[in-house]
C-alpha positions, 0 to 999 in steps of 0.5 A: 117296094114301096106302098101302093092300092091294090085294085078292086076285085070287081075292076073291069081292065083298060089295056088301052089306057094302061098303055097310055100311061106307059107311053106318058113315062116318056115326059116327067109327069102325067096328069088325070082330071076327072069327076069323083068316080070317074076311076082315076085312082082304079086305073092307076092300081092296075097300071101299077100292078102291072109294072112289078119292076117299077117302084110306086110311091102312092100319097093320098092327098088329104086336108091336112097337107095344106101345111107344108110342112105335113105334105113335105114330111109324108112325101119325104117319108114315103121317099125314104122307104126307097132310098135313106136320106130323104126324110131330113129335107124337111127343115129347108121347107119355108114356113114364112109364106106357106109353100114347100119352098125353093130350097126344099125343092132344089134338095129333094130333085138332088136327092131324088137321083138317088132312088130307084125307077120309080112313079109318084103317085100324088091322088085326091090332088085337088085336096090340096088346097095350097097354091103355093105348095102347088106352085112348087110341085110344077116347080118340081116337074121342071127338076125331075130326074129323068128315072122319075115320074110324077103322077097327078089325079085331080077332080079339078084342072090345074090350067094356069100351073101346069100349061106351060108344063104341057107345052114344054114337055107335051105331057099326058093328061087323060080326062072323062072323056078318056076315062068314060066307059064305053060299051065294051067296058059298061057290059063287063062292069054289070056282069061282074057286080049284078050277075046279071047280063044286059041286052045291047040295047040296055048297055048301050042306054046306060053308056048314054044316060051315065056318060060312061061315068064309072061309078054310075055305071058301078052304082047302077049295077049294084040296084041291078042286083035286086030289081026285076026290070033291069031293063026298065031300070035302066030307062029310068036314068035321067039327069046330071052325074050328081042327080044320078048319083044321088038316085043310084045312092038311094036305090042301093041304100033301100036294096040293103037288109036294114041291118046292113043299112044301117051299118053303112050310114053308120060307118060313113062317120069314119074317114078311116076304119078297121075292124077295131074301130068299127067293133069299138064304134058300133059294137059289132062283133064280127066286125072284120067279118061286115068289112070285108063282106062290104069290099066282096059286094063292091060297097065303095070300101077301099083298102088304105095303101100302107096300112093293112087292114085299114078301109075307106069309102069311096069320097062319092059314097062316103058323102051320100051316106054321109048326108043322109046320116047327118040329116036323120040320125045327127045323134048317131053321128055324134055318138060316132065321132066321139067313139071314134076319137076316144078310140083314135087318141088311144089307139091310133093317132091324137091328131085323128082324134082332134078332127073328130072332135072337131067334127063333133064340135067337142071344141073343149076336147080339142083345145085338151087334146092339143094342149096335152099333146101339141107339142109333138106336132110342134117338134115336127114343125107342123106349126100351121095344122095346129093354127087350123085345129085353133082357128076352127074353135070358135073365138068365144071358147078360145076367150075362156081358155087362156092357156090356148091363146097363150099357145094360139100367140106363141104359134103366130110368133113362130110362124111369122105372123108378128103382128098377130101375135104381138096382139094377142100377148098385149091383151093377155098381159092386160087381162087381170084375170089370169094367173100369174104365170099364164101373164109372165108367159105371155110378157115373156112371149111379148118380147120376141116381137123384136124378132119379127116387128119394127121399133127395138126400143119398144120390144126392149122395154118388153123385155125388161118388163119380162126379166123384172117379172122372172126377178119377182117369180114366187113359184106359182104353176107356168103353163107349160106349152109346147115344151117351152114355157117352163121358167128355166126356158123363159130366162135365155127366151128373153135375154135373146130378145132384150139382147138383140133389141140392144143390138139393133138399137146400137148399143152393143156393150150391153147387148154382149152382156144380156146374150152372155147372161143368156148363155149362162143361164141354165136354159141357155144349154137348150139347143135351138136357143143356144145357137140363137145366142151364139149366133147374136153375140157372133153378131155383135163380135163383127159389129165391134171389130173382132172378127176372129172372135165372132168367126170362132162363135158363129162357127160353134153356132152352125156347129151345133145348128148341124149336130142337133139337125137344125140348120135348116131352122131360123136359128143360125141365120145370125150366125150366117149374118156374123160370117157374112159381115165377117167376110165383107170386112175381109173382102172376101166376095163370095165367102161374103155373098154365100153367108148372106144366102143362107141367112137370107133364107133362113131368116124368111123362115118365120118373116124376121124382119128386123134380120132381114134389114140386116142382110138388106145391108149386107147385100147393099155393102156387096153389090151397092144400092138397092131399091127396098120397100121400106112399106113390106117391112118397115123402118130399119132398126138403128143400127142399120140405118147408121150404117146404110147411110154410109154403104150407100156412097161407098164401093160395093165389094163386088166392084172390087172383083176383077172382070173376066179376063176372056168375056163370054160369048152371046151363046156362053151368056144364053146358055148361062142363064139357064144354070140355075134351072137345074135342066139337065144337058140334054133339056139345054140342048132341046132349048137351044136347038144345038146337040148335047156334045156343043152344050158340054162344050159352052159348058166347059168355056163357060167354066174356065172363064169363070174360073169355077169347078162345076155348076154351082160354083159358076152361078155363083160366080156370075152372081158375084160379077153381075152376070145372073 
């Protein structure tokens, strides 16, 4: 079973809404909008444990997952507590534009077949603050397996992504108004946090002056505890959700002992705590003692799924106290923060300790922690939640730490932002003030702009800048960052670049010798440079005719990319590229266009410009001219555009295909339009308004007349004759 909330002891049950979820499984995901406190997250607790047959997977969305790459890893990772597999997805998400990526979300509903009857629960989803990923989880709704439910809880509406979701499926969405308390329910929640009983008229008045919102309603009973006058506290509750809140948050602050007080402002500095942290961070004692005296008296201390013995507030109460810590007691917060993170980067986790830090605005601390540790969430390709920590430091500390604008460079290059990159490894190599190993990194790093930006010429004379200065190195101390910059790595780094500028420039005798010097450096046994490598020189075998010779090395490549785990990176995509152009010299049609798919994909990873104009070509030599916008990016390199001069008047391969011998049928063509949406065959006959048996039916038409075994193997037959 895999994690999940267990609900607060003080809850009061919603048998009608639970069975509001039962009936929303029927659809393949559920949506909850409401404001913070409206008990979203205590519905879904109870309404899980009710269903022990059910496995629930439950993620608390944070501000980290705005890198795709951290969202798709805990999703992944919490998939894989119910069935093995899952976790090795991570490789296909697409860096390049941000978002988890088509490929990653057709291999994650192909793999979700495998799991148990489960829910995933995706709380706090407002937290989320990329559209892109957003637009892939509605993207994902449409795959689903039909064993498997979505569960969505939002503090804000998702209209434009999920409409057509709701219209198609005519999927649940609960809201405030569905989630307020009413009377019943209000009258309960008193009794069981005050103690006390409410005459019907005061219920009633509390329902109306809270709205049947829940955590005024549980806020009101907490100052109901201390008050002599409940009745007349109750009439005192006028204005907006926040201001009552706001007033409740007061009045429950004053009832405490000033102890207790003090403790609660104190703790609200801490996004996550157990009684460790909070012993380490204030001194208590007996701090497991005050946590879970805390949770007893319904102070807003949550249990955190998956991790026993580990609170949080609740978002609402963390931010009262929060506020009134930071106004009066900014020296305390401090001192919070950095206990927190010293504790954190011992004991816990470096990454909890950088955002402390940065709470603290400790900026040297952060750019000393990341540089020292970076590296592990580089290897697990979270290279957009280090360019957030970097880009919260201020530019004028960045300016004073050049080892963290060689990392900040390196990042960018990586993530495709070339143009950036390029930037800042040009004002480093001008700056007089570094060291000479910090200036030969960043030449280094400077020629793999012929990766990423147009004008080959000019990045080869980046790299022979680069070799001249490795010739020349005395030995003196390199930054090592990220594991990569040691001088034994920077050799095949730049003979990789200064061979591929050669390559694209057409002058392939000399590309062939920089890549090979590159092989045989003792770098080059490094794997992911290794199969960049093999996958050039495959290049540059096809390019000059041998093709049997640049098959055998561009197999090697994807051999290795499979057997290090790296065929989802950007590595083989040349490789792809060698096989491709292989395959159209052949006239192999489809070995031709799955090869350029695969270098198409892995190529927009990280925004590899200059390769995409290389599979610009290739689909030009398959399926004839097409229209490109030479502004998105750039001018092709030589080498291309020598070629595609030609390409343009010449057959394209699938020309050479011959038609279908028996054409499709206007349904067959309907019908196969729908293929490559992954709708299963009862969503196609719902589409088509015919029955499951005529949908196999066309289904089996549709394949022997494309002479393909299965699915997968018809879309891409129709793509090969122009039908999709």
């Amino acid at each position: 079973m895999a994690q999940q909330h267990v609900p607060p002891r003080h809850a009061v049950d919603r048998p009608s809404l639970r069975l509001l979820l039962d009936e929303g499984r029927s659809g393949p995901a559920t949506l909850l909008v409401a404001p913070a406190g409206a008990g979203k997250s205590v519905l879904i607790s109870q309404w899980a444990a009710e269903h022990a047959e059910l496995a629930f997977v439950w993620i608390d969305v944070g501000p980290d997952d705005v890198d795709a790459a951290h969202f798709a890893r805990r999703l992944t990772t919490a998939l894989g507590s119910l069935s093995p597999g899952v976790g090795d997805l991570v490789a296909k998400v697409v860096a390049a534009d941000g978002g988890l990526g088509r490929p990653f979300v057709d291999a994650l509903s192909e793999r979700m077949r495998a799991l148990p009857e489960c829910v995933i629960v995706l709380d706090d989803l407002h937290l989320l603050a990329n559209e892109k990923v957003l637009a892939d989880l509605w993207t994902l709704v449409d795959l689903l397996p039909e064993h498997v439910h979505l569960l969505l809880s939002s503090r804000r509406d998702f209209r434009l992504g999920w409409g057509p979701l709701r219209l198609r499926y005519n999927l649940l969405e609960l809201r405030q108004s569905n989630l307020a308390f009413d009377e019943a329910d209000a009258a309960e929640a008193v009794a069981r946090i005050s103690g006390r009983a409410l005459s019907p008229d005061a219920v009633s008045m509390l329902v109306e002056r809270t709205e049947g919102w829940a955590a005024g309603v549980q806020l009101a009973a907490l100052t109901l505890r201390d008050t002599d006058d409940p009745e007349g506290f109750v009439s005192l509750l006028v204005g907006s959700e926040r201001l009552i809140a706001d007033y409740l948050g007061e009045e429950v602050l004053l009832a405490q002992p000033e102890r207790r007080r003090a403790t609660l402002l104190r703790l609200s500095a801490l996004k996550e705590m157990n009684a460790d942290l909070v012993a380490a961070c204030t001194g208590e004692a007996r701090a497991a003692e005050v946590l879970e005296s805390l949770q007893e008296q319904s102070m807003f201390l949550l249990p955190v799924a998956g991790r026993p013995g580990w609170y949080r507030f609740h978002h609402l109460f963390r931010e009262l106290l929060r506020y009134r810590l930071h106004v009066n007691d900014p020296d305390g917060e401090s001192t919070m923060l950095l206990r927190a993170a010293e504790w954190s980067q011992e004991h816990d986790s470096f990454e909890k300790a950088i955002g402390y830090f940065l709470e603290a605005e400790r900026w040297d601390a952060v750019l000393d922690v990341l540089l020292a540790r970076g590296s592990d969430v580089f290897e697990r390709g979270e290279t957009a939640t280090m360019l957030r920590w970097l880009d919260a430091v201020p530019e004028r500390v960045l300016r004073d730490n050049p080892d963290a604008q060689l990392l900040r460079g390196i990042l960018l290059g990586l993530s495709g932002h070339g143009a950036q990159a390029e930037d800042i490894f040009r004002e480093l190599c001008a700056d007089t003030g570094l060291t000479t190993g910090q200036r030969l990194v960043a030449q280094c790093y400077l020629s793999g702009r012929v990766q990423l930006r147009p004008g080959p010429a000019l990045s080869l004379s980046d790299a022979e800048e680069a070799l001249r200065q490795l010739t020349e190195y005395d030995g003196e101390p390199v930054p090592d960052l990220l594991r990569l910059t040691s001088v034994e790595l920077l050799w095949p780094f730049v003979l990789a670049a200064g061979g591929r500028s050669l390559f694209l420039l057409g002058r392939l005798a000399e590309a062939r010798s920089w890549l090979q010097r590159g092989l045989d450096a003792p770098g080059g046994r490094y794997s992911a440079y290794r199969i960049h490598l093999l996958g050039s020189l495959a290049l540059v075998d096809v390019w000059e005719g041998a093709l049997d010779r640049g098959l055998e090395t561009a197999d090697e490549a994807i051999a290795l990319a499979r057997e290090v785990g790296l065929l989802g990176h950007p590595a083989p995509a040349d490789a792809y590229l060698a096989r491709c152009f292989a395959a159209i010299a052949l006239g192999r049609t489809e070995a031709a266009l799955e090869a350029m798919r695969e270098a198409e994909a892995l190529s927009a990873l990280n925004n590899r410009t200059q390769l995409l104009w290389v599979v610009r070509l290739a689909k030009t030599l398959i399926l004839g001219p097409l229209f490109i916008d030479d502004e998105a990016i750039g001018p092709p390199p030589p080498v291309v555009a020598a070629e595609l001069a030609h390409a343009r008047d010449a057959v394209p391969l699938a020309a050479t295909t011959a038609p279908l011998a028996v054409p499709l049928t206007d349904r067959e063509h309907e019908l196969l339009a729908y293929f490559p949406s992954r709708y299963s065959n009862a969503e196609l006959a719902a589409r088509l308004f015919v029955s499951v048996n005529t949908i196999k039916t066309h289904m089996a038409h549709i394949y022997r007349k494309l002479d393909a075994p299965d699915r997968d193997a018809a879309i891409l037959r129709a793509r090969e004759l122009g039908l999709l």
